[in-house]
C-alpha positions as CSV (number, residue, x, y, z in Angstrom):
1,X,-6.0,-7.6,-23.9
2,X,-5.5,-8.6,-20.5
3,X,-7.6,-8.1,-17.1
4,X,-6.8,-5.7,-14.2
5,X,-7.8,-4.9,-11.1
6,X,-7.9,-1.1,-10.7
7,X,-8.4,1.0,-7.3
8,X,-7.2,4.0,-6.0
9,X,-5.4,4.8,-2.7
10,X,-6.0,8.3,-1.5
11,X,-5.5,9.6,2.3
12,X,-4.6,12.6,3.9
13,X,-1.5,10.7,5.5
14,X,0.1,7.7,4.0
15,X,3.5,5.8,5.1
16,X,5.2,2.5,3.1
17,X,8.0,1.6,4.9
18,X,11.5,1.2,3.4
19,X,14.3,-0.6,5.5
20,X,14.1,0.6,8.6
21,X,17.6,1.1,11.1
22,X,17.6,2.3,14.1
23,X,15.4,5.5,14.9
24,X,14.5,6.2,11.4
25,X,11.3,5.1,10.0
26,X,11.7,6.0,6.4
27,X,8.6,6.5,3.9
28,X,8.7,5.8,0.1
29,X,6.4,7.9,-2.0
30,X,4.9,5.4,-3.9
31,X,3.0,2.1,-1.9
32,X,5.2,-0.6,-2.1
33,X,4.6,-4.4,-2.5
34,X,4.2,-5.6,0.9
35,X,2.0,-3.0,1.5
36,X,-0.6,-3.9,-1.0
37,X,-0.5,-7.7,-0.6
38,X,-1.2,-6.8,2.9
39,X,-4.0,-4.7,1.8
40,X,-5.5,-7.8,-0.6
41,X,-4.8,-9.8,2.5
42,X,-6.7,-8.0,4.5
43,X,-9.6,-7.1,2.9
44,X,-10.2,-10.8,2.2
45,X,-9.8,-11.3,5.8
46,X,-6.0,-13.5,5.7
47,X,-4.7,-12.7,8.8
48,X,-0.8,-12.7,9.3
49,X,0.1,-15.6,10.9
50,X,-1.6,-17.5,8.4
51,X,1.7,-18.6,6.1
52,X,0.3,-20.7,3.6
53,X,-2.4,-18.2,2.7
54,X,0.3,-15.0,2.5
55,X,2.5,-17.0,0.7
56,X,-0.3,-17.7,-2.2
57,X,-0.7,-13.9,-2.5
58,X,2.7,-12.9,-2.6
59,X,3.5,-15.0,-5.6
60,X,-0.1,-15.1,-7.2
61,X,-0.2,-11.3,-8.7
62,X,1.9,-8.7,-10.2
63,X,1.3,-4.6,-9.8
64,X,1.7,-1.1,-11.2
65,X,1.2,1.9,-9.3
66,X,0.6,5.4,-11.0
67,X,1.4,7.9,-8.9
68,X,-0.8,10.7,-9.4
69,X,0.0,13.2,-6.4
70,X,3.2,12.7,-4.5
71,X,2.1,14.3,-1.7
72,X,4.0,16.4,0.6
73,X,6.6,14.6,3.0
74,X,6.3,14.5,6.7
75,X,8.4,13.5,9.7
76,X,7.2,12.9,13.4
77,X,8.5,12.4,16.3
78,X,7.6,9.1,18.6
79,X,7.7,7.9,21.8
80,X,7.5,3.8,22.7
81,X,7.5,2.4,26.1
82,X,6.3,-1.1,27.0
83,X,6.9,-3.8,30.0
84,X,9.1,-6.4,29.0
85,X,8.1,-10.1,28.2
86,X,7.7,-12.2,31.2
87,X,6.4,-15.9,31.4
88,X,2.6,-16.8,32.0
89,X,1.9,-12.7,32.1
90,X,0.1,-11.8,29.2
91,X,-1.2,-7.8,29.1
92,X,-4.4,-7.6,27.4
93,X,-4.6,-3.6,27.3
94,X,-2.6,-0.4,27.6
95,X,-3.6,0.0,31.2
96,X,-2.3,-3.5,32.4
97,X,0.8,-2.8,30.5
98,X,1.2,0.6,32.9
99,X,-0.1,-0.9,36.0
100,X,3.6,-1.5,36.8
101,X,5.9,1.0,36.2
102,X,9.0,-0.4,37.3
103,X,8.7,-3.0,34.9
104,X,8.7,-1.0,31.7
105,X,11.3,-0.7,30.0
106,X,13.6,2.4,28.4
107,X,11.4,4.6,26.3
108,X,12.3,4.0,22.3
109,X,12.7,6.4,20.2
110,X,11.9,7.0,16.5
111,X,11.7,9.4,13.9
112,X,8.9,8.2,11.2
113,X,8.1,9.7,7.8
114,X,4.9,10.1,6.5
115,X,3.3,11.4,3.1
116,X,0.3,14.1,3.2
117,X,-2.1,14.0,0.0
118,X,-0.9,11.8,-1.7
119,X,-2.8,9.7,-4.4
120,X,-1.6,6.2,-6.4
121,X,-3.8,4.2,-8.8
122,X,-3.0,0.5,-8.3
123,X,-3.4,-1.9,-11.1
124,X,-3.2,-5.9,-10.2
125,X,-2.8,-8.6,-12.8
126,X,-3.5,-11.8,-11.8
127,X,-1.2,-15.0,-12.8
128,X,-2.7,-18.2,-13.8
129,X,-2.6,-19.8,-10.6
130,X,-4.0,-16.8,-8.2
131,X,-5.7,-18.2,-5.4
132,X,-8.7,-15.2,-5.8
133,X,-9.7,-14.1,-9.0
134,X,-10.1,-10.5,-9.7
135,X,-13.3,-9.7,-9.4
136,X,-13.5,-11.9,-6.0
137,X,-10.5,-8.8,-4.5
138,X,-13.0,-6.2,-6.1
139,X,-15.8,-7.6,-4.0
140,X,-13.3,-7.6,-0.9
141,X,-11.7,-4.4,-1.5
142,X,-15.6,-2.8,-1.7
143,X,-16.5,-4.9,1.7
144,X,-13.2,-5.4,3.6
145,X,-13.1,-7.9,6.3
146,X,-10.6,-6.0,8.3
147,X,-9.6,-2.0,8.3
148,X,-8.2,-0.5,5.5
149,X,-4.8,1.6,6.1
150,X,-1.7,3.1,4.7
151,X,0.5,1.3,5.5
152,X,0.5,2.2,9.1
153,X,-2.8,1.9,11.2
154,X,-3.1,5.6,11.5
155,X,-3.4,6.4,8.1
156,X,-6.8,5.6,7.3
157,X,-8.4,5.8,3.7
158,X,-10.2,9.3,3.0
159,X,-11.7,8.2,-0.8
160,X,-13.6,5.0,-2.0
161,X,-11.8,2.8,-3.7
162,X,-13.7,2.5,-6.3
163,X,-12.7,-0.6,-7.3
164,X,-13.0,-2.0,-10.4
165,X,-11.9,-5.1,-12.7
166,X,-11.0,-3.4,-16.8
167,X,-9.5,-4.8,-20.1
168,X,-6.7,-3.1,-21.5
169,X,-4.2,-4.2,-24.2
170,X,-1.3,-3.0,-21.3
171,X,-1.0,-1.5,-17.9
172,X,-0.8,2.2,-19.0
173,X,-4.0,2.3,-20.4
174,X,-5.4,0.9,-17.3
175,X,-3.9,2.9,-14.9
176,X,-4.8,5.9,-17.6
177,X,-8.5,5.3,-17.8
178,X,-9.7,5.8,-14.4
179,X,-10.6,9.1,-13.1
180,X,-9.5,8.7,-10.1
181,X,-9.0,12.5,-9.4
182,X,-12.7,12.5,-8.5
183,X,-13.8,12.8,-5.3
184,X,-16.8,10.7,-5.3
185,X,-17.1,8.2,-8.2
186,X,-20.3,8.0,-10.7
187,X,-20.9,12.3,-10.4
188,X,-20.3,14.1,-13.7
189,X,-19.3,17.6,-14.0
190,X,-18.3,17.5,-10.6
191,X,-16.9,20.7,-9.0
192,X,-13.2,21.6,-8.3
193,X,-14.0,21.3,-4.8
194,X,-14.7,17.3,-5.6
195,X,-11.5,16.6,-7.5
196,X,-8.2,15.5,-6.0
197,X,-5.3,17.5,-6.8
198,X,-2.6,15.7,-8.9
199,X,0.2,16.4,-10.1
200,X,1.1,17.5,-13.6
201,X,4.0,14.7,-14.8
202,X,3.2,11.1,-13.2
203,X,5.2,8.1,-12.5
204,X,4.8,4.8,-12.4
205,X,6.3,1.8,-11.1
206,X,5.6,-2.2,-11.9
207,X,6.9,-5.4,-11.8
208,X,8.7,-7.6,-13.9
209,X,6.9,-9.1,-16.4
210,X,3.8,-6.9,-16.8
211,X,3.2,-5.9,-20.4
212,X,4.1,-2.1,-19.5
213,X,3.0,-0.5,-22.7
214,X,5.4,2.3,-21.9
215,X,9.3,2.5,-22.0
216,X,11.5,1.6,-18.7
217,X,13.3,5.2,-17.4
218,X,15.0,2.9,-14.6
219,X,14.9,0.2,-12.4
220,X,15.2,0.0,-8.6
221,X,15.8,-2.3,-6.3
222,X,13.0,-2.4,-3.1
223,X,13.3,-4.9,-0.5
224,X,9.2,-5.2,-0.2
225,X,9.1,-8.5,-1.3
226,X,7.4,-10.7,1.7
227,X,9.1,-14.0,2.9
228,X,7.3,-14.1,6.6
229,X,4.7,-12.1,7.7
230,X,5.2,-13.2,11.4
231,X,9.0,-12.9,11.3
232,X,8.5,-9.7,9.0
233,X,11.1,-10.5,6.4
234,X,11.4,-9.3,3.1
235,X,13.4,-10.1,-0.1
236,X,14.8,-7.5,-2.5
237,X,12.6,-7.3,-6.1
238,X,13.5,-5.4,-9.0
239,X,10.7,-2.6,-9.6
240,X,10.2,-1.0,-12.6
241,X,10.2,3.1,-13.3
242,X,8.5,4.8,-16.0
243,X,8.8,9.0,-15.5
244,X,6.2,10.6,-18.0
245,X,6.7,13.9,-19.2
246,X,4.7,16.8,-18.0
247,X,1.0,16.6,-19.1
248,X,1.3,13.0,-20.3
């Protein structure tokens, strides 16, 4: 038997980023690493440029992701424009940075997916020399020190979390024993109206090394793996793919 964390991640729009080239902001389905060490990070209130304590966390845990509704895929359009660095001038809102026209620069443009109703189950297995035991990211997760997103800032959560730390001989059954199709956690017999909609095969995806207890369909390479918050670098990881059948 081993412990997990298990929490849900439910929103009406969700975006973890792939590589990103030019004007194309693409969107996995499924949340990727950097995405939820950055949400461990900041629900126990690490902030980025702290390197030592980002580092801990990146190399401290392992996770699984059951994706229970892949949501539908959406693409919009954006607009950038901002002022260009200049010594000793430091803009401390959006109306300083306009104050001067002729000092912004060309707009930049960008196409960004997103993912609409979608909803993962995220399992986290600690290793022996985590920095925050499991129960301690419950806690965090349940009282965050800063917002909540996914993956971008506009994507706030639209469900608890309902967080929670489980024994299970393998990460299947812990990603298969919450009901995290439910609306609001703790009400039984709940309505239709209260239930998510998922969909009727999952998948799931894990790291390396996590007793699975399910076989491995493929594997995939994602570069999610953080080096440098500040410089935003990532290494490539191997990730794990199991695609259940319909109804399992």
């Amino acid at each position: 038997m081993s412990d997990y964390l298990v929490f849900r991640l439910y929103g009406p729009m969700a975006s973890w980023g792939e590589i990103a080239v030019g004007e194309s902001r693409h969107s996995a389905a499924q949340p990727s690493r950097s995405a939820l060490i950055g949400l461990l990070a900041a629900a126990l209130g690490i902030r980025r440029d702290d390197d030592a304590a980002q580092a801990a966390l990146a190399t401290a845990y392992r996770f699984g992701v059951k994706l229970a509704a892949t949501g539908m895929p959406l693409r919009d359009y954006h607009t950038v424009q901002a002022p260009g660095r200049q010594k000793k001038v430091t803009y401390r809102t959006r109306r300083q940075e306009l104050a001067d026209p002729a000092k912004l620069r060309a707009p930049l443009l960008s196409a960004r997916e997103y993912r609409v109703d979608s909803l993962a189950i995220i399992a986290v297995e600690a290793l022996p020399d985590a920095p925050h035991g499991l129960a301690e990211l419950a806690g965090a997760l349940d009282r965050p020190h800063f917002p909540l997103y996914l993956g971008r800032k506009s994507c706030p959560l639209a469900a608890p979390l309902a967080a929670t730390v489980v024994a299970s001989p393998d990460l299947k059954a812990a990603l298969d024993g919450v009901d995290a199709a439910l609306l609001l956690p703790g009400i039984e017999g709940a309505r239709a109206s209260r239930r998510l909609k998922i969909d009727r095969a999952a998948r799931y995806f894990w790291d390396q090394g996590m007793e699975a207890g399910m076989p491995v369909t493929m594997t995939q390479v994602r570069h999610d793996q953080p080096i440098s918050r500040r410089r935003w670098q990532f290494a490539p990881r191997n990730e794990l793919v199991h695609l259940a059948e319909e109804g399992l």
